[in-house]
MARKE-575780 format. One record per residue (C-alpha): x negated, z, y negated; residue number from 0; residue in three letters; chain. Coordinates in Angstrom, 2 decimals, padded with zeros to 5 digits. Layout:
REM residues N
         X         Z         Y    nr   rest   kette
         X         Z         Y   NUM    ALA       A
...
//
This chain:
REM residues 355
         X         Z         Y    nr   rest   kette
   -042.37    022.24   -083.63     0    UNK       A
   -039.25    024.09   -082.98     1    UNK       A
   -037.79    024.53   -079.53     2    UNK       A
   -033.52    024.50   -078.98     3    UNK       A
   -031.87    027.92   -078.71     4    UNK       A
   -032.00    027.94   -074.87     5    UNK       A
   -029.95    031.42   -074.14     6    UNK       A
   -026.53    029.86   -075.98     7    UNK       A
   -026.26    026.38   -073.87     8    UNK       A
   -026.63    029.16   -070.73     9    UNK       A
   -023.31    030.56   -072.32    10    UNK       A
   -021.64    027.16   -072.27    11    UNK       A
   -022.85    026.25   -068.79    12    UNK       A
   -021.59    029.72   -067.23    13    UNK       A
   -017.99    029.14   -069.57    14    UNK       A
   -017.67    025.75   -067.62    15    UNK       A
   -018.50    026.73   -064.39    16    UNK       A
   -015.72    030.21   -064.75    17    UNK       A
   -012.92    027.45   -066.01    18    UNK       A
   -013.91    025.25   -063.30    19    UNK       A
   -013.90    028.39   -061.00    20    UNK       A
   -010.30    029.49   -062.09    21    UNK       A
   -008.45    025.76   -062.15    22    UNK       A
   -009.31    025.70   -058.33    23    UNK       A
   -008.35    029.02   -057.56    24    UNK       A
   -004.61    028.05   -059.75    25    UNK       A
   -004.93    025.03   -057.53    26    UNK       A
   -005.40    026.72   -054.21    27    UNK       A
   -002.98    029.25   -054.90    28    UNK       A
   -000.12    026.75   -056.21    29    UNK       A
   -000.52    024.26   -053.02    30    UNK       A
   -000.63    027.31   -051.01    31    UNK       A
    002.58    027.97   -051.98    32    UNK       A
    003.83    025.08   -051.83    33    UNK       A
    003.07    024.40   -048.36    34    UNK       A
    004.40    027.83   -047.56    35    UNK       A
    007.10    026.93   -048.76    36    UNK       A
    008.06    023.63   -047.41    37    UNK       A
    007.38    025.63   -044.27    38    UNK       A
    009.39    028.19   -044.55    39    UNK       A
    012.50    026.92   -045.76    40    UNK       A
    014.97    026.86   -043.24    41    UNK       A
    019.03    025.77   -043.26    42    UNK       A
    021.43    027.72   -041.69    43    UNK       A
    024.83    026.26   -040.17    44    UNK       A
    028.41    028.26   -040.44    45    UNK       A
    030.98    027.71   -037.32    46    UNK       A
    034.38    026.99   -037.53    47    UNK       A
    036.98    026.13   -035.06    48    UNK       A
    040.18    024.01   -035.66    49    UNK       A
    043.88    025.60   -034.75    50    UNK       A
    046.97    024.55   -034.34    51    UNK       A
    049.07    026.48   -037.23    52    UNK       A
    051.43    025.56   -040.17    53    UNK       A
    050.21    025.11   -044.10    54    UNK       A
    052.15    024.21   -046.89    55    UNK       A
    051.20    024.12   -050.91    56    UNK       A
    053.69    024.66   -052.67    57    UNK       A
    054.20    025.98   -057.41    58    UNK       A
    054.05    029.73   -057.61    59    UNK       A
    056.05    031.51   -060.71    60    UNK       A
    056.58    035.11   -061.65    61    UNK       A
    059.72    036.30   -062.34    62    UNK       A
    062.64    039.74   -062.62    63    UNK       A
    065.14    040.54   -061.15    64    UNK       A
    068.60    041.05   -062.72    65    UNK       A
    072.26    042.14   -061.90    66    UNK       A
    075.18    039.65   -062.17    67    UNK       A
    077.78    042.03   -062.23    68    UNK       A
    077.70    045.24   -064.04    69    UNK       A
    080.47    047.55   -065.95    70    UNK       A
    080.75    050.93   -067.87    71    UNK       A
    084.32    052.33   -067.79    72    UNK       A
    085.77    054.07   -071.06    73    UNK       A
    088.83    056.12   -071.39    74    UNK       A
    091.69    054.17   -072.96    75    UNK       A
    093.49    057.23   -074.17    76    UNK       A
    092.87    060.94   -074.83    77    UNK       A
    092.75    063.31   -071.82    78    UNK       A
    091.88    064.97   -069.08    79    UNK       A
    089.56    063.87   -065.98    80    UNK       A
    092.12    064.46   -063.15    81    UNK       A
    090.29    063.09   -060.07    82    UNK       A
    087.44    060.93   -059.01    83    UNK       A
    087.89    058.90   -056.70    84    UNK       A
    084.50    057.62   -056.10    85    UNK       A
    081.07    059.22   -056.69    86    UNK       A
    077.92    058.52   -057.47    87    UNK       A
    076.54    055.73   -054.39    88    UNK       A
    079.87    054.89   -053.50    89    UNK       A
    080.09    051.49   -052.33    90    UNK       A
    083.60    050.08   -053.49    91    UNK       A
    085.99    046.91   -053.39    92    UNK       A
    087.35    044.97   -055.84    93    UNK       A
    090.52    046.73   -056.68    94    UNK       A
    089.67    050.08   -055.70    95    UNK       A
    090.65    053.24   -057.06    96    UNK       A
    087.34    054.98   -059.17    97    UNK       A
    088.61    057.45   -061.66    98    UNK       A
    092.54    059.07   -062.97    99    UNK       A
    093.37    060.60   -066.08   100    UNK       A
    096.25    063.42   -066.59   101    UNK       A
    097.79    061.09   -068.69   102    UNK       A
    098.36    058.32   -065.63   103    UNK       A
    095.42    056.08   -066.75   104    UNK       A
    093.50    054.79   -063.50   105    UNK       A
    090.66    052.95   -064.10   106    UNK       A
    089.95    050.59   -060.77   107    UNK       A
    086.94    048.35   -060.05   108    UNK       A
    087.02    044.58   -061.52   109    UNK       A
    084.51    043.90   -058.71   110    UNK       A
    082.40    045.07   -055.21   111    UNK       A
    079.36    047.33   -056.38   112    UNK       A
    078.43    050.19   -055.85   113    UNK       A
    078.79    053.70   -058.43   114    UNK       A
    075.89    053.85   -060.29   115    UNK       A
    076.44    056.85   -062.69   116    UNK       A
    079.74    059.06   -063.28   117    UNK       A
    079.49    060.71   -066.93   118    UNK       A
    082.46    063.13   -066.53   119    UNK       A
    083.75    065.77   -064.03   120    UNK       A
    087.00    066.70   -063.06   121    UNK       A
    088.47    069.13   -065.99   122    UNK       A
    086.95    067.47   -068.62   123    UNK       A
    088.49    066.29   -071.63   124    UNK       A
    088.17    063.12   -072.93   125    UNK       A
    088.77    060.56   -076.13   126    UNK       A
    089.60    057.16   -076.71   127    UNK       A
    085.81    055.60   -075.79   128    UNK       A
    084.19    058.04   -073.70   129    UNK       A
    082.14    057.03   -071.00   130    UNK       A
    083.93    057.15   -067.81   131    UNK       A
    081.98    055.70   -064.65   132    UNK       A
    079.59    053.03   -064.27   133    UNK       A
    079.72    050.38   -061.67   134    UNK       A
    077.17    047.77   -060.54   135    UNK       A
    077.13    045.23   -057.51   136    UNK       A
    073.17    045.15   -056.25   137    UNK       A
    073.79    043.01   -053.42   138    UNK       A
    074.51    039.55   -055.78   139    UNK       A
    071.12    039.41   -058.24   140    UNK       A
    069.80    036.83   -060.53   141    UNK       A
    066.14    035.89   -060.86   142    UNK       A
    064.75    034.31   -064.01   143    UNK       A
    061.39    032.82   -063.97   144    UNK       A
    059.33    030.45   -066.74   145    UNK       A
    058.40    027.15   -065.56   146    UNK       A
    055.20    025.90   -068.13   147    UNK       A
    055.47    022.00   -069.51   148    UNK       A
    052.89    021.25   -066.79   149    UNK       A
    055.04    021.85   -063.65   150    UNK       A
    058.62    021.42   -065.12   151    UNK       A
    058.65    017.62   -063.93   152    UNK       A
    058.23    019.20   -060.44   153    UNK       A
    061.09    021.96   -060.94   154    UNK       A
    065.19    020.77   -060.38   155    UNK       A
    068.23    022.14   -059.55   156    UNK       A
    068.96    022.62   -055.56   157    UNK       A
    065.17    023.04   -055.07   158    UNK       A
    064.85    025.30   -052.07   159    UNK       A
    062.44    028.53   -052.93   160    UNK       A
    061.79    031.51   -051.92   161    UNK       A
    061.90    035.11   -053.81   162    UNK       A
    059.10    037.52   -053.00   163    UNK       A
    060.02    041.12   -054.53   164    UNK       A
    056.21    042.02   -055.49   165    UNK       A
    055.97    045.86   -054.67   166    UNK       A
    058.13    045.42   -051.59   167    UNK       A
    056.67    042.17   -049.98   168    UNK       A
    060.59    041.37   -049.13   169    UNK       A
    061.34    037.72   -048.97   170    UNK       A
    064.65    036.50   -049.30   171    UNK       A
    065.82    032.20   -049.42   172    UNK       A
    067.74    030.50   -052.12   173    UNK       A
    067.58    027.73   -054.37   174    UNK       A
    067.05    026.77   -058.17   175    UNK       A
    070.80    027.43   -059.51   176    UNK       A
    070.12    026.02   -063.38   177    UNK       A
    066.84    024.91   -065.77   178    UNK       A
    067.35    025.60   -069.32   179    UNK       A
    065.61    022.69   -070.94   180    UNK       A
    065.52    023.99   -074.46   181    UNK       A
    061.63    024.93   -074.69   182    UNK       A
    060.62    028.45   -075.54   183    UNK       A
    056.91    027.86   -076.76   184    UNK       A
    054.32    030.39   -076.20   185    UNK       A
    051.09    029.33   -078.29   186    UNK       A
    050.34    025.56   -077.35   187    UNK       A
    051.92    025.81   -073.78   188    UNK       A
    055.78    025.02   -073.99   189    UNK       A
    057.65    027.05   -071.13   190    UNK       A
    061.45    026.75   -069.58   191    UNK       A
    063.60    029.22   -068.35   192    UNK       A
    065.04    028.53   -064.75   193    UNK       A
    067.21    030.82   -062.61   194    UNK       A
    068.59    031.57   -059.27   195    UNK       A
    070.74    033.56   -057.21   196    UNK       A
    069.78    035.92   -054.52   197    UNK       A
    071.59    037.57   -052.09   198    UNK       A
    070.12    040.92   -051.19   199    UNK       A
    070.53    042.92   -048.39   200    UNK       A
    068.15    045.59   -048.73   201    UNK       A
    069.17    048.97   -051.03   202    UNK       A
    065.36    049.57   -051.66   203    UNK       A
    065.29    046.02   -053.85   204    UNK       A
    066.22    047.13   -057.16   205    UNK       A
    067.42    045.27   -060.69   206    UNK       A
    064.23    044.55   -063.24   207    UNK       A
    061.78    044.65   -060.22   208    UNK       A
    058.90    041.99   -060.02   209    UNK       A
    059.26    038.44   -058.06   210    UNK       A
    057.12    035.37   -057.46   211    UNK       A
    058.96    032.11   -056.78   212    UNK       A
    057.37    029.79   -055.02   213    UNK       A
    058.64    026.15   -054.71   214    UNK       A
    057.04    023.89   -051.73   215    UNK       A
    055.94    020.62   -052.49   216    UNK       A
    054.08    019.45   -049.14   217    UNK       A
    054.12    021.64   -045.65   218    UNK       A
    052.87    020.40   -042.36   219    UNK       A
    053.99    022.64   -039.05   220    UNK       A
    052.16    022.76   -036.07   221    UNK       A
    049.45    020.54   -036.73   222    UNK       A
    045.77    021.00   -036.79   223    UNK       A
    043.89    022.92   -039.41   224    UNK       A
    040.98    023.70   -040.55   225    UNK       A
    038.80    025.71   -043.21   226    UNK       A
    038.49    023.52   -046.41   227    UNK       A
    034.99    024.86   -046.25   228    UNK       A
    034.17    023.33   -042.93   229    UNK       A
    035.23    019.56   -044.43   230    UNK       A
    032.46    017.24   -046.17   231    UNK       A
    033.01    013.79   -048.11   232    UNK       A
    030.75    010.87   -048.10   233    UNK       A
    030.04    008.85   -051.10   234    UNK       A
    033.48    007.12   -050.78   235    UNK       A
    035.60    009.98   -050.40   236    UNK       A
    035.70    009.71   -046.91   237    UNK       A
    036.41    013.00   -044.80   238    UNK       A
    034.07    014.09   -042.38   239    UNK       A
    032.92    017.26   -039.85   240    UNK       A
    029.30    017.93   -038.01   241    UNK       A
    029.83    018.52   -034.19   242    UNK       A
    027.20    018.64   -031.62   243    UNK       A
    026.71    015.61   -029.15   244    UNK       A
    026.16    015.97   -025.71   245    UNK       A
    022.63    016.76   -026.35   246    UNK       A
    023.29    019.64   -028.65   247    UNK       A
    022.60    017.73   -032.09   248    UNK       A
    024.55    017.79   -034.95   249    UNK       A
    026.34    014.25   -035.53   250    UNK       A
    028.70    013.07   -038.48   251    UNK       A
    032.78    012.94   -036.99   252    UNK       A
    035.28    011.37   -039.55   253    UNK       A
    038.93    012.81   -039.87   254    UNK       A
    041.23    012.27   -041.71   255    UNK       A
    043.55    015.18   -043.74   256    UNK       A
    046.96    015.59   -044.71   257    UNK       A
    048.36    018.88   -046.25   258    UNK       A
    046.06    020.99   -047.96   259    UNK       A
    046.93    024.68   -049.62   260    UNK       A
    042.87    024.67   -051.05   261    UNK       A
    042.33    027.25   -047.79   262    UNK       A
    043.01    025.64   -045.30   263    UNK       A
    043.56    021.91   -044.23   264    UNK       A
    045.70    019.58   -042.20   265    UNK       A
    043.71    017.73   -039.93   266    UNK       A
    045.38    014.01   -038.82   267    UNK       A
    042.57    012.39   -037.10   268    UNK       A
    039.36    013.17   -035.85   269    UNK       A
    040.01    016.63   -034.34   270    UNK       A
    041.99    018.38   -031.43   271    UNK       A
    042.62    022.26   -031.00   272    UNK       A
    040.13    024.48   -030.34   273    UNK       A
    037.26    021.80   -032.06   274    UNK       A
    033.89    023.36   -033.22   275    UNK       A
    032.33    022.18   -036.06   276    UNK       A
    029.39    023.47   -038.39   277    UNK       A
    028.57    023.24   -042.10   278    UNK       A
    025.62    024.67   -043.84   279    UNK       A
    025.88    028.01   -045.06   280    UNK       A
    022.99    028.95   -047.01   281    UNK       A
    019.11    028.32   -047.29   282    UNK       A
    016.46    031.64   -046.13   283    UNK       A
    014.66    031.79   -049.29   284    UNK       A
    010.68    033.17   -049.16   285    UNK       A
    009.00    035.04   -051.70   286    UNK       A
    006.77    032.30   -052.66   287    UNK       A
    010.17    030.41   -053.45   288    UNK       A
    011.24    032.70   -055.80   289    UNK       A
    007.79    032.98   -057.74   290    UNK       A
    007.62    029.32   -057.79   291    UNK       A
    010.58    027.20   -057.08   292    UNK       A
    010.79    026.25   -060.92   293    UNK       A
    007.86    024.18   -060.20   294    UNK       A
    009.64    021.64   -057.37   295    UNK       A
    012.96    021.76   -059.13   296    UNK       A
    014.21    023.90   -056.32   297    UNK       A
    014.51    020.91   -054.04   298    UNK       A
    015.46    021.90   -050.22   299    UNK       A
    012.72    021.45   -047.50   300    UNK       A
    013.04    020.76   -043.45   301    UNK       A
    016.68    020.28   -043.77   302    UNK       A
    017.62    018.51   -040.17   303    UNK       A
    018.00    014.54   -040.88   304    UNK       A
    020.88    013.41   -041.40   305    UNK       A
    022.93    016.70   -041.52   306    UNK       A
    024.38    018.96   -043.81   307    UNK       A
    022.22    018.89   -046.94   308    UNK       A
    020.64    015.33   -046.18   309    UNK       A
    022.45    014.90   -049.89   310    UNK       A
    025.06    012.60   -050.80   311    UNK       A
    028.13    014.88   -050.23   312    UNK       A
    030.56    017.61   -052.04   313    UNK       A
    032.53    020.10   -050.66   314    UNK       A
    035.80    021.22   -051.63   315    UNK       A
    036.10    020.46   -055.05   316    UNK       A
    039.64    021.43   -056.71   317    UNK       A
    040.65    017.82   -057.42   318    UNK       A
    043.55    015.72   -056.59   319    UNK       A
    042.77    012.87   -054.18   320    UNK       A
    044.41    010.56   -052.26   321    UNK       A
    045.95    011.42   -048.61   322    UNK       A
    043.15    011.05   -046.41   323    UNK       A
    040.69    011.58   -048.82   324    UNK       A
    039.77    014.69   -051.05   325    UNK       A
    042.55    017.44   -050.18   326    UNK       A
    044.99    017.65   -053.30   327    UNK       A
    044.98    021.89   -054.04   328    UNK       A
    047.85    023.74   -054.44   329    UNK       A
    048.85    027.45   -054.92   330    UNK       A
    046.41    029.00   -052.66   331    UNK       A
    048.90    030.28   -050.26   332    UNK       A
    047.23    030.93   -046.79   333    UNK       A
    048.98    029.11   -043.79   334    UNK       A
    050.97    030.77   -041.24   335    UNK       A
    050.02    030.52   -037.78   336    UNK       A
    051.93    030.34   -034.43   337    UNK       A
    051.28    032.20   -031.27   338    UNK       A
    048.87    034.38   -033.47   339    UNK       A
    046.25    031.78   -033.10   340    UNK       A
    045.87    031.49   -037.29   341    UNK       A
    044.52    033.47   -039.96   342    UNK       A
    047.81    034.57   -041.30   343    UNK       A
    050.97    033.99   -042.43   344    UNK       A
    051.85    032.47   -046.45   345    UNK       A
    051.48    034.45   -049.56   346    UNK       A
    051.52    033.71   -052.71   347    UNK       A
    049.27    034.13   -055.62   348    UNK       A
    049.67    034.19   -059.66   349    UNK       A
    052.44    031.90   -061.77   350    UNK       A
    052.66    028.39   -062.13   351    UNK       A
    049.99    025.87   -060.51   352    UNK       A
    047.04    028.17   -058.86   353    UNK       A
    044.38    026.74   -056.53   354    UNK       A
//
């Protein structure tokens, strides 16, 4: 009679009861965590008060500067340099006197400008072709800028704009003077060349220098505005702000918006100067979160009921809507502000549509 093997089913018992042993302690630890977590997690709100300020979007395009009206002078004749008449930076008429030869040649100015180079000095001889004196008129310039296939439909001729010399931060007003319509394509992207005159008043703005052109399509003045950031949309595009109730809660308010430069936000209904209103910032995140939020998805915990992250909203987006509904993005230029109650004045940013 043979008895079973007695010390290898001990084995298997202690095995079970070890596995057993470790699944609860995985257990324990994983609802520990997850209880820490749901009670943890906490939202925070951002502030943000509404102003009364101007905002405008408006096309943005980079473009040089360029003179209208330059001339070298050459002798006509062989010679000598008798006198000069007007040196280097010498602002001059049409008409007037610049250089004489010995042999009666006077060579005069075909327009206003100013001297920009004399290549000779009195005593010199010259021939038939030399370089005399070199006149340009820097007040009258020309600005050239490229105008992609996208935005060309919103581009004409008498379009107000204004003329921002980059490295200067002058500004200066004109308008679109002529389109050239014959494409110059640049890979896939077909681009126009537009111009315009500007009249410059300043000695520091210079031929070839740097310029953005920017073109408003929309601008609002003295209205209300607000932070894009601040503005949420229900499920049908409907615009809306938290504010606290009398009893310090946070309740839904719908507005409705007009202009929008994707900064800031006109503001048409709903709000009045000096309005506070909140939207969540960002969620306190514990450790145990960050060892085990894979496991829940990353799903938000204890956020207030019915405010900011209840769901069922977006923020922002960079998408043309309806007035009154999602805020249509334009060139990013921040709004200027009266009475120094704002966060700035306009600027512009990159060429062509930017958001």
């Amino acid at each position: 009679m043979q008895s079973a093997p007695r010390p290898k089913k001990k084995r298997i018992v202690k095995r079970i009861i070890l596995l057993l042993i470790l699944l609860l302690l995985i257990a324990g630890i994983g609802y520990f965590a997850y209880s820490s977590l749901k009670a943890e997690y906490t939202v925070t709100y951002d502030s943000y008060t509404a102003t009364t300020g101007s905002i405008s979007n408006a096309l943005s395009f980079s473009g040089n500067l360029s003179l209208v009206d330059s001339a070298t002078y050459t002798a006509g004749s062989s010679g000598t340099v008798k006198t000069i008449y007007a040196p280097v930076g010498t602002e001059v008429e049409e008409g007037a006197k610049l250089l004489r030869l010995s042999n009666g040649e006077t060579v005069t100015a075909d327009f206003a400008g100013r001297v920009n180079k004399v290549s000779v000095r009195e005593g010199d001889e010259v021939t038939p072709g030399t370089e005399l004196v070199q006149l340009a008129d820097f007040r009258h310039m020309l600005v050239s800028f490229r105008v992609d296939e996208y935005d060309i439909s919103d581009v004409s001729v008498g379009q107000a704009c204004k003329v921002t010399v980059t490295a200067l931060e002058k500004q200066f007003e004109t308008t679109v003077d002529a389109i050239d319509y014959i494409s110059a394509s640049e890979g896939n992207v077909a681009y126009y060349t537009a111009t315009a005159y500007v009249d410059v008043d300043d000695p520091t703005v210079l031929p070839g220098m740097q310029v953005t052109v920017s073109i408003t399509q929309e601008e609002a003045k003295d209205v209300v505005i607000l932070k894009v950031d601040a503005v949420s949309f229900d499920f049908t595009n409907r615009a809306f702000v938290w504010m606290k109730n009398a009893a310090g809660e946070l309740e839904q308010k719908n507005i409705a918006t007009g202009v929008s430069n994707g900064n800031y936000i006109e503001i048409t209904e709903g709000l009045a100067d000096g309005d506070e209103v909140f939207a969540e910032a960002k969620a306190e995140e514990t450790t145990s979160r960050s060892l085990f939020g894979s496991l829940f998805g990353g799903q938000r915990f204890n956020a207030p009921q019915g405010g900011p992250g209840a769901g069922g909203f977006n923020r922002g987006n960079n998408s043309n809507y309806g007035s009154g509904e999602r805020p249509s993005f334009g060139s990013g230029e921040r709004p200027s502000f009266g009475s120094g109650n704002g966060p700035g004045s306009p600027g512009t940013n990159g060429s062509g549509r930017s958001n």
